[in-house]
C-alpha positions as CSV (number, residue, x, y, z in Angstrom):
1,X,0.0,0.0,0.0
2,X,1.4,3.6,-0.8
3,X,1.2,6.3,1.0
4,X,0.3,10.1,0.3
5,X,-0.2,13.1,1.8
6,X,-3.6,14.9,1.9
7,X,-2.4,18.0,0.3
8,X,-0.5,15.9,-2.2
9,X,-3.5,13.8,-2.7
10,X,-6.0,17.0,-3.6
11,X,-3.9,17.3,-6.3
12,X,-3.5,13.7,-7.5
13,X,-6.8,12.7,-7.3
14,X,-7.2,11.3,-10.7
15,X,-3.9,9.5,-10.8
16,X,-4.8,8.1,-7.4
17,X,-8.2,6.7,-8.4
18,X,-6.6,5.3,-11.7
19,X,-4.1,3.4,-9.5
20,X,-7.6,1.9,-7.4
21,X,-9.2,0.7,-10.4
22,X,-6.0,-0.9,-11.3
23,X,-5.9,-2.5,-7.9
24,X,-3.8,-0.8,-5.8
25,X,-4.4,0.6,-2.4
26,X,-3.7,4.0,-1.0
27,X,-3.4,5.0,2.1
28,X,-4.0,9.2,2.4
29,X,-2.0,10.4,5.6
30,X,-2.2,13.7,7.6
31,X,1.2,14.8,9.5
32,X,1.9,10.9,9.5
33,X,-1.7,10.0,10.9
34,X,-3.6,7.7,8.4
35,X,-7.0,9.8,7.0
36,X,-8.4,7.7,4.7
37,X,-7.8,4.2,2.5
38,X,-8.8,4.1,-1.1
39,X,-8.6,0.9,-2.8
40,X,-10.0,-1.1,-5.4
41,X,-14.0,-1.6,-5.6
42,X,-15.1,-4.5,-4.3
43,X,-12.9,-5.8,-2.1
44,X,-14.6,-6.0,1.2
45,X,-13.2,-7.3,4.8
46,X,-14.0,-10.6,5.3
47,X,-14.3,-11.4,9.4
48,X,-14.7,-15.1,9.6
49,X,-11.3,-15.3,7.4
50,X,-9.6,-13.0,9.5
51,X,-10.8,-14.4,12.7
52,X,-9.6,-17.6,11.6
53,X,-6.2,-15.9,10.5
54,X,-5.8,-14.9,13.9
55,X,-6.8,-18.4,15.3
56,X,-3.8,-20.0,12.9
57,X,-1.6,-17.0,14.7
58,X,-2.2,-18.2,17.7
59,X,-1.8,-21.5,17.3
60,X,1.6,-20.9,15.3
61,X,2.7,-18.7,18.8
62,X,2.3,-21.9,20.7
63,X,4.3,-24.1,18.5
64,X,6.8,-21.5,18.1
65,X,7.0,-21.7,22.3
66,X,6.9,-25.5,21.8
67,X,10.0,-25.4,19.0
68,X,7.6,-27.4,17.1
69,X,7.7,-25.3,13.8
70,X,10.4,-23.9,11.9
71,X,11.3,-20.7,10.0
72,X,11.1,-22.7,6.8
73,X,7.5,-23.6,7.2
74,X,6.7,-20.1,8.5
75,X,8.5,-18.0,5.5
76,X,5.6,-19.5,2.7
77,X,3.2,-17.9,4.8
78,X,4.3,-14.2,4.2
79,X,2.9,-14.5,1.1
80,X,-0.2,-16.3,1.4
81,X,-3.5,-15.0,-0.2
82,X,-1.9,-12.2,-1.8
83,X,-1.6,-11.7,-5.3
């Protein structure tokens, strides 16, 4: 996700909104605060995925305090469901 500043973004709207349609996400920031997200149409949040993200998170923490999982089964997971 980019970021851009509010003023900056007044006066890239169009290029901004081009870049959503595209698929990109955009995150519009004030003095390093986050304002607003624009991103692509239709992509909504899906809870029960992310609740059972967070479950798999959890469990992962406990093996990890167990020594039962390793980095090389972790490092496939950074990319997982993305694009």
């Amino acid at each position: 996700m980019s970021t851009v500043a509010a003023n900056d973004a007044k006066e890239t709207i169009t290029e901004l909104v081009k870049k959503s349609d595209a698929g990109h996400d955009a995150a519009i920031m004030n003095r390093g605060d986050p304002l607003a997200r624009l991103g692509p149409p239709g992509v909504d949040h899906d809870v029960d995925r992310a609740v059972a993200v967070a479950e798999r998170i959890l469990q992962t923490a406990k093996r990890i305090a167990r020594n039962n999982i390793t980095i090389d089964e972790i490092k496939p997971w950074t990319h997982e469901g993305r694009p």
